[in-house]
C-alpha positions in Angstrom: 0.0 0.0 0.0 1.4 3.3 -0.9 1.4 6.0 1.3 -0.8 8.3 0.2 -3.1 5.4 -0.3 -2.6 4.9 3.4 -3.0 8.5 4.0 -6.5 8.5 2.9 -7.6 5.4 4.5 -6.6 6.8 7.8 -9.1 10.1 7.0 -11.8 7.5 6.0 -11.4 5.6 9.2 -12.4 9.3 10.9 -14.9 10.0 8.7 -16.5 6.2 9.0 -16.3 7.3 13.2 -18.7 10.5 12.4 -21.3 8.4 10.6 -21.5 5.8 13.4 -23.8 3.4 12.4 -25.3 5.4 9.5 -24.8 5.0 5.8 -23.9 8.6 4.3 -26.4 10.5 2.4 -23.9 10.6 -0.9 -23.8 6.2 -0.7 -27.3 6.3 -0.5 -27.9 8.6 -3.2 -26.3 6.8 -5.6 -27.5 3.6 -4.8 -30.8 5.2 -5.4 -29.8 6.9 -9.1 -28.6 3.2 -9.8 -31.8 1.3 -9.2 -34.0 3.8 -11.1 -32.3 3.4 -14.0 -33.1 -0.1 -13.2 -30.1 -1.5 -12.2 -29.9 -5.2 -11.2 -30.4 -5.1 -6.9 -27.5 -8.0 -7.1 -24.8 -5.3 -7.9 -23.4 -2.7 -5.9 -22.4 0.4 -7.0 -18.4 1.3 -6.2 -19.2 3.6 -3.7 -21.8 1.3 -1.7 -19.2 -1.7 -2.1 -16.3 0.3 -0.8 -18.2 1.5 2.1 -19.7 -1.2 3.1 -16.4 -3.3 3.1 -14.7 -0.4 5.0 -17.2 -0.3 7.6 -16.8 -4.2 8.3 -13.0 -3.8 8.3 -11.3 -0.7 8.2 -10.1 -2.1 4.7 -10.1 -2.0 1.4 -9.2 -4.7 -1.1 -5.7 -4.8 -1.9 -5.9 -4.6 -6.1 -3.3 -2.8 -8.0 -1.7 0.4 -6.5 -3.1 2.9 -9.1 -6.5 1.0 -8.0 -5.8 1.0 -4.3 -5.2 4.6 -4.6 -8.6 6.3 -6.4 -10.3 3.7 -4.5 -9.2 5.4 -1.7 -10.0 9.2 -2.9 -13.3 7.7 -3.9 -14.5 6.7 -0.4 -12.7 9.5 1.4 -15.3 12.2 -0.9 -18.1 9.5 -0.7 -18.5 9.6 -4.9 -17.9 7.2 -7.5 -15.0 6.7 -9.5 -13.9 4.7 -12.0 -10.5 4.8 -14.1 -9.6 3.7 -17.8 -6.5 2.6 -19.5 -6.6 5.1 -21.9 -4.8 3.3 -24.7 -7.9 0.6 -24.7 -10.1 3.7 -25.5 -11.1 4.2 -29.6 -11.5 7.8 -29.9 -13.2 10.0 -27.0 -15.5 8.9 -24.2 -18.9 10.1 -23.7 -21.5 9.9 -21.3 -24.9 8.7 -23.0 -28.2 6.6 -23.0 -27.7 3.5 -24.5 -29.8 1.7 -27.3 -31.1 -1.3 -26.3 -29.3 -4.5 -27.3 -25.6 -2.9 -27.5 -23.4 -5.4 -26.4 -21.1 -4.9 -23.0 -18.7 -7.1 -21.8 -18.7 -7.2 -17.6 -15.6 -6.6 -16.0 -13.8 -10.3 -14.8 -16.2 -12.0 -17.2 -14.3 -12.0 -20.5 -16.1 -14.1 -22.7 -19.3 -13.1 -21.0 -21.3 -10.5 -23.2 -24.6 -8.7 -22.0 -26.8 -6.9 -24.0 -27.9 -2.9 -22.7 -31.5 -1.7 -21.9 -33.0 1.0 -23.8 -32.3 4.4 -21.8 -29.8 3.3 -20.0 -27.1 6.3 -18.9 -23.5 4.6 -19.8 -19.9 5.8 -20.5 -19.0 4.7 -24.2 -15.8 5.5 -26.5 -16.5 5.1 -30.2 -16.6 1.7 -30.4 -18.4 -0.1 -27.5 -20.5 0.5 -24.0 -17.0 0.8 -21.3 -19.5 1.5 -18.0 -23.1 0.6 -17.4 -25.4 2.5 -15.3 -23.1 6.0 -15.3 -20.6 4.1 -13.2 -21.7 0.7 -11.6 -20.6 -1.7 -14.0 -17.3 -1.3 -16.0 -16.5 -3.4 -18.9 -13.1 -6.0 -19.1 -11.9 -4.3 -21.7 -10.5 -1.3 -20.3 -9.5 -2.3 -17.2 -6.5 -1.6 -15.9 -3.7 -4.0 -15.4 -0.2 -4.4 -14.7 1.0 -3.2 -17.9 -1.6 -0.2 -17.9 0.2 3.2 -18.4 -2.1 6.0 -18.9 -5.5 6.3 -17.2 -8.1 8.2 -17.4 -10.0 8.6 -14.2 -13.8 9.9 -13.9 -15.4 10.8 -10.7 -19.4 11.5 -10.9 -20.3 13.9 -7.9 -23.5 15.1 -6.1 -24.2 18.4 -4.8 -26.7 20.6 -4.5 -25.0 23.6 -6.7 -22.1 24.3 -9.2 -19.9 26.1 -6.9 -20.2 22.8 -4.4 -19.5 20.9 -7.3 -16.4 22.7 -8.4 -15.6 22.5 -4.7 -15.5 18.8 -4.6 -14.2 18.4 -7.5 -11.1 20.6 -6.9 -10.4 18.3 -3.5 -10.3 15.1 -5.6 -8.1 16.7 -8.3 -5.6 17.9 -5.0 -5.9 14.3 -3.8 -5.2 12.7 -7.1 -2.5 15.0 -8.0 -0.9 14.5 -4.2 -1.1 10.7 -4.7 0.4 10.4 -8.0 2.9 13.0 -7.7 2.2 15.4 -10.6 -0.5 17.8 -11.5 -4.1 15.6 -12.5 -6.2 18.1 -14.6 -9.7 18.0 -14.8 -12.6 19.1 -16.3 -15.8 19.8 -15.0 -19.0 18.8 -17.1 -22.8 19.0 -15.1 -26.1 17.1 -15.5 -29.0 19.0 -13.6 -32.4 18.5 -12.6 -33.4 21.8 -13.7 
């Protein structure tokens, strides 16, 4: 475990002290955005997964260290995260709904191939479905292995204004940045209920 990674873990055990025996607002939230889009109740989002094993143990699965590490920034600000090896990606990424039957391959299931629901809200680059329901189910083929050496990293966050938003965001990009030991940059892009 790197340091920073330990860093963070050591806020979250603080932060899982202030909750007591309550789930956060944020986990709950999300869990909530997943099953209306009608999300199967047999998967956990990120967030609720890495809470709830944190709660239990004070620990996090041990993974890869670039893993590990956004793991970590994703429970210490309580918001989903997942990360990419960029050179797996065919052009850009974009967050949209999905047409019903596009194929998605689950992540640790390889041969495995699922078919998407119509209206579905998924991360796709231009040549397949990478992350199912926003960010609850990534697909294998971007995954990030041993040999991975670019990622790109996305972080969907909650608040109740733009300037909270920007706010959040700008403490992940510090953490991120801290972690990996050279300036993250980020961009900032909103969905509203207005």
């Amino acid at each position: 475990m790197t340091k920073a990674t330990a860093k963070l873990l050591e806020e979250c055990r603080r932060m899982k002290e202030e909750f007591a025996e309550t789930t956060p607002q944020q986990v709950r939230h999300w869990q909530e955005v997943f099953s209306s889009m009608g999300a199967s109740s047999k998967y956990q989002s990120s967030i609720v997964a890495l809470w709830n094993r944190f709660k239990a143990d004070n620990r996090l699965y041990e993974i890869l260290p670039v893993v590990d590490f956004y793991n970590a920034v994703s429970l210490r600000y309580l918001t989903p995260m997942a990360a990419y090896d960029a050179d797996k990606i065919v052009g850009g990424i974009f967050l949209r709904y999905a047409q019903k039957g596009e194929p998605f391959t689950p992540l640790g299931n390889p041969k495995q191939v699922e078919k998407t629901k119509n209206g579905e809200i998924v991360y796709a680059d231009e040549g397949k479905v990478i992350c199912r329901y926003w960010n609850l189910r990534d697909c294998d083929q971007t995954r990030i292995t041993g040999d991975t050496r670019s990622v790109i990293l996305f972080a969907d966050l909650v608040a109740d204004s733009a300037a909270e938003a920007q706010q959040l965001a700008q403490k992940i990009q510090e953490a991120l940045s801290s972690g990996f030991g050279t300036s993250v940059p980020h961009s900032l892009a909103g969905i509203s209920d207005e």
